[in-house]
C-alpha positions in Angstrom: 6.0 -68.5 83.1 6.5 -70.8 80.0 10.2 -71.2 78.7 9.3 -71.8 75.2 8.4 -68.4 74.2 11.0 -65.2 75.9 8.6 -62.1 77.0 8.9 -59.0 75.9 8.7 -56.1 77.8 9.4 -52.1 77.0 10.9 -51.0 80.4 14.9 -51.9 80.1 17.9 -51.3 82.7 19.0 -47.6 83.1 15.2 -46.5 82.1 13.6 -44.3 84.7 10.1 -45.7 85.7 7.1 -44.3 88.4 5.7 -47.2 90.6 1.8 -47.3 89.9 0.8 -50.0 92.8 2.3 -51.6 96.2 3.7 -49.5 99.2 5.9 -47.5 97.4 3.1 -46.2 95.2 4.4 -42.6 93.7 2.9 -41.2 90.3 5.3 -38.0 90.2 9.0 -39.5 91.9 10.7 -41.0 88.4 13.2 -43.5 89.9 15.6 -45.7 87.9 15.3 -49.5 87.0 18.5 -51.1 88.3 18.1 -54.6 86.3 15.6 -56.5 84.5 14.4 -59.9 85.9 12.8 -61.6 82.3 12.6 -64.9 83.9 10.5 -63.7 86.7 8.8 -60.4 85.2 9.9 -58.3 88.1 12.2 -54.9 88.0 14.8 -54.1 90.5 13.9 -50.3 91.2 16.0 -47.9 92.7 14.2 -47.0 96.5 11.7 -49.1 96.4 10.7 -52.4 97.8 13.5 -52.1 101.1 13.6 -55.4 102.9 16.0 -55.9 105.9 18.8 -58.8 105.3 21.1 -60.2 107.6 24.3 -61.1 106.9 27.1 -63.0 108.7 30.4 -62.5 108.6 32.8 -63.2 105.8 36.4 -62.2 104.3 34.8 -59.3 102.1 32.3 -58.2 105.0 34.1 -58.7 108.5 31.2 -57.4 110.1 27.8 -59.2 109.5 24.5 -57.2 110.6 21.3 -55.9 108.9 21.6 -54.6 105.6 18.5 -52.6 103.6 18.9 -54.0 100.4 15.9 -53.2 97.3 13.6 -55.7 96.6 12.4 -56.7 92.8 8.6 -56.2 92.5 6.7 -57.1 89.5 7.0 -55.3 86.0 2.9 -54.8 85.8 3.5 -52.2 89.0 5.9 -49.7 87.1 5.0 -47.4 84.2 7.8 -45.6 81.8 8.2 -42.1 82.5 8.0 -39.2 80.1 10.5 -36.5 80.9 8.8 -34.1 78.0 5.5 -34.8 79.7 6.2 -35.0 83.3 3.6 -37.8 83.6 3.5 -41.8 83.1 3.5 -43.1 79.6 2.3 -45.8 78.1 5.2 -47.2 74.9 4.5 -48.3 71.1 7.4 -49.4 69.3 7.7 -48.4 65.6 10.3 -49.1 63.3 12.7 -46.7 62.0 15.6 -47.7 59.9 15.5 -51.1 60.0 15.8 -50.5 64.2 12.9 -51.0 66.5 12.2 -47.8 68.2 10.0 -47.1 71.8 8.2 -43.9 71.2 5.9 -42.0 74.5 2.1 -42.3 73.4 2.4 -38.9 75.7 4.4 -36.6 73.5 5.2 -38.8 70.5 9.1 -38.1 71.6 11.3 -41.5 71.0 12.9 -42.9 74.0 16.5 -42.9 74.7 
């Protein structure tokens, strides 16, 4: 991805999101976005994406082992959700007050 220009996207941390493609492919189970990756254009998503890591031993974590920890998959394979609608939405952004405002092409509702 080019550095010169940063992307924008309309799915931010805290936001809850359905996964539209992979594995973990679920049009009606709204999960929430744990963190942005801009750099990368991928989502950390709450339940989705589990890998297995292993981990040695250190000070903080005596015990080493395999840890299930979420993978990020890419921003493309999520979709807002629309809790008016109970369905996937698609965003426009308007401006309202001088502020820049995502509003559901589904109900027309802005989003908090």
């Amino acid at each position: 991805m080019s550095t010169r220009f940063k992307p924008k996207f309309n799915i931010k941390k805290g936001d809850n999101v359905v996964v539209i493609a992979g594995d973990d492919k679920d049009l009606k189970k709204p999960r929430k976005v744990l963190e942005v990756i801009l750099e990368k254009s991928r989502v950390l998503v709450e339940g989705v994406n589990i890998v297995t890591k292993h981990t040695k031993p250190t000070s903080q974590n005596t015990k080493g082992g395999i840890v299930k920890v979420e993978a990020p998959i890419n921003i493309s394979n999520v979709m807002l959700w629309d809790a008016k609608s109970a369905a996937p939405t698609k965003v426009k952004l308007t401006r309202e007050n001088g502020k820049l405002v995502r509003i559901s092409k589904k109900s027309g509702e802005a989003i908090k």
